[in-house]
C-alpha positions as CSV (number, residue, x, y, z in Angstrom):
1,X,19.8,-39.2,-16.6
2,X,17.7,-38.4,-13.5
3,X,16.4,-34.8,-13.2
4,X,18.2,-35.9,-9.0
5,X,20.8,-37.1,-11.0
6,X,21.7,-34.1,-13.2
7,X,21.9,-32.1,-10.2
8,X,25.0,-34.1,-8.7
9,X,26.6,-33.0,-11.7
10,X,26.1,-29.3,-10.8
11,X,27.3,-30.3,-7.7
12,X,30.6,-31.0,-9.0
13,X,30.7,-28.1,-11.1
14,X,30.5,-25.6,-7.8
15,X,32.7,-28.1,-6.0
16,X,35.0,-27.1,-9.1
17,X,35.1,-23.5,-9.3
18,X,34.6,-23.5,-5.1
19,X,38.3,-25.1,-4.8
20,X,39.8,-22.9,-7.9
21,X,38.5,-19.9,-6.1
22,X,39.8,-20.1,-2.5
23,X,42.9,-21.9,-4.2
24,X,43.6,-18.5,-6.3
25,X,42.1,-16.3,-3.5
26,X,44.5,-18.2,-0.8
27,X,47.5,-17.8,-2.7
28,X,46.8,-13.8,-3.1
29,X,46.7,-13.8,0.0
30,X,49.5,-15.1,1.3
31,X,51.5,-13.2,-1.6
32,X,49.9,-9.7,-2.0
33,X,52.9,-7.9,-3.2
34,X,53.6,-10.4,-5.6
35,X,49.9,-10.0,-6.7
36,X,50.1,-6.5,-6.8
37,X,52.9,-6.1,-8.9
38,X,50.7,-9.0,-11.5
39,X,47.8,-6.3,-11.6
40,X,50.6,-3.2,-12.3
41,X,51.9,-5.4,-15.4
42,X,48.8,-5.1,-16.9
43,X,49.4,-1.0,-17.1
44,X,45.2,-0.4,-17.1
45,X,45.1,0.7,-13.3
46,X,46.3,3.4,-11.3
47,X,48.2,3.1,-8.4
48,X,45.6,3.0,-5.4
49,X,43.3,1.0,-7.8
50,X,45.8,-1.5,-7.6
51,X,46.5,-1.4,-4.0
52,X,43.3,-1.4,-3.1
53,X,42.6,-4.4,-5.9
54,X,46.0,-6.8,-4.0
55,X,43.9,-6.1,-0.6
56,X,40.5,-7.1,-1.4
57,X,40.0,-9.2,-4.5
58,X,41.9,-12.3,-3.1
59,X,39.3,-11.8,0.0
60,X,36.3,-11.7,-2.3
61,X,38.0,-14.8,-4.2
62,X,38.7,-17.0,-1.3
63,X,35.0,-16.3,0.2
64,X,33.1,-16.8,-2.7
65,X,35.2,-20.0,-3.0
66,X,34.3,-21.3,0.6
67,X,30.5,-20.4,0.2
68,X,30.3,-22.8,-3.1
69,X,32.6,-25.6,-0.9
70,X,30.1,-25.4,1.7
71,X,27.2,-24.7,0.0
72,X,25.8,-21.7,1.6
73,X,24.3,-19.0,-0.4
74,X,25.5,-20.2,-3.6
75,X,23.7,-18.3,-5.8
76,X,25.4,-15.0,-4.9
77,X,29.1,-16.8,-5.1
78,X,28.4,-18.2,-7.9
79,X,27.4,-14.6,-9.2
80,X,30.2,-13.1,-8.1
81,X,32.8,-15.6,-9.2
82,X,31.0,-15.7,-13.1
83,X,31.4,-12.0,-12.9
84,X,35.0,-11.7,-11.5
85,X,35.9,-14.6,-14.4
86,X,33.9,-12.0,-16.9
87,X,36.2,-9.3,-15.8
88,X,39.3,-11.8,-15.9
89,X,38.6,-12.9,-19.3
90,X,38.8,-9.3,-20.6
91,X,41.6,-8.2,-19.0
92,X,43.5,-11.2,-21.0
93,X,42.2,-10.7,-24.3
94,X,43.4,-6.7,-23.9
95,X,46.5,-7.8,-22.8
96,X,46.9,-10.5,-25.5
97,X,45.9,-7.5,-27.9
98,X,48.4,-5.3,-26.9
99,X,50.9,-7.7,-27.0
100,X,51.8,-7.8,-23.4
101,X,53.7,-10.8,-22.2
102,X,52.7,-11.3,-18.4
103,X,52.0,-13.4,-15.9
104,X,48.2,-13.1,-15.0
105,X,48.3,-13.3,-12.0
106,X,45.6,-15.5,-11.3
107,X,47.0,-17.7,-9.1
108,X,49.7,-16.3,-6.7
109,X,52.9,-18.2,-7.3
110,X,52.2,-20.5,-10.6
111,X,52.9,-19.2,-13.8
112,X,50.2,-18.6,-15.9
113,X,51.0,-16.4,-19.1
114,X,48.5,-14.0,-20.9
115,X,47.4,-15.8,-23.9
116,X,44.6,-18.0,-26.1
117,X,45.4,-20.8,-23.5
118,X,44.3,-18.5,-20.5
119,X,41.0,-16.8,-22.1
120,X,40.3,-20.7,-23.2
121,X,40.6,-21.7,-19.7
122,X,39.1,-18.7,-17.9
123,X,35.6,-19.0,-20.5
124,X,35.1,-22.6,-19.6
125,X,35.4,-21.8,-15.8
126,X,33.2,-19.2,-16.9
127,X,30.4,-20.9,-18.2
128,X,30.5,-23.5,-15.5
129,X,30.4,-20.8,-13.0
130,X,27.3,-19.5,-14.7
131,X,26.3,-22.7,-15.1
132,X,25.9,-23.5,-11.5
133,X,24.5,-19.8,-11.1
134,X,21.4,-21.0,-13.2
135,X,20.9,-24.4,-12.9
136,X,22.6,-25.9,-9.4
137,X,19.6,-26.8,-6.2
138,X,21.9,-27.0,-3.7
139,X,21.0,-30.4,-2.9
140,X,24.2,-30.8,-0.9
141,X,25.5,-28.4,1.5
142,X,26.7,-27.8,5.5
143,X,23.4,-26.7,6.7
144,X,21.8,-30.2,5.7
145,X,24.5,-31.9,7.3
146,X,24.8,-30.1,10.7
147,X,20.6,-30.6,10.6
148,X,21.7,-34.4,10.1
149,X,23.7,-34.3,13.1
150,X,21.4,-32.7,15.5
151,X,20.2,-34.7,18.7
152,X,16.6,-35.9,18.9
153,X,16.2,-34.8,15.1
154,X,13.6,-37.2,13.4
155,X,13.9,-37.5,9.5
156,X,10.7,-37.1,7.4
């Protein structure tokens, strides 16, 4: 494969965990109690830790999301959203650990229990979060396509 070619496939991984992350992010959003009440079942924070969690981590989410849709500083969303998955994936092997049987809240209104299945799924979004972090040129994004567009603009 092309060294052009490889990078379509890194492409499609931020395309990937772009659209999981404003998916989750969105549904927080629209659901913040229910959310809230997902991060006090894992008993590890107190209470304005886990208010102030519900309020902001679905924003963070849903932007770091949007920037790897788009394609504008995708670096920095892709370090946030390998770190956030980090976090995510030990919060789920404590709560495996201790036994807990939760929901993990990951995405708003669908069931998703605590459990080998999530930490599987949650470490391969992981490394191709990272993934893209190290290895995606951002060969395809909004800026080149709005410069496209633009009147009297001669290609090279």
């Amino acid at each position: 494969m092309q060294d052009s070619s490889k990078q379509y496939v890194f492409v499609v991984f931020r395309f990937l965990v772009g659209a999981i992350f404003l998916w989750a992010g969105a549904e927080k959003i629209l659901s913040p109690f229910d959310f809230s009440v997902a991060i006090y079942n894992y008993r590890l924070f107190p209470g304005p830790v886990i208010g102030l969690a519900a309020s902001v981590l679905p924003w963070v989410e849903a932007i770091a999301g949007l920037c790897l849709l788009t394609g504008l500083n995708t670096k920095g969303a892709a370090a946030i959203t390998s770190l956030l998955l980090l976090v995510f994936v030990g919060l789920i092997v404590i709560s495996a650990a201790r036994g807990l049987d939760i929901d993990c809240g990951c995405f708003g209104g669908v069931e998703r229990r605590v459990g080998l299945q999530a930490i599987l799924e949650d470490a391969a979004l992981l490394i191709v979060s990272i993934a893209v972090l190290l290895f995606e040129r951002n060969p395809l994004n909004v800026r080149v396509l709005f410069r496209s567009m633009l009147p009297g603009r001669v290609e090279k």
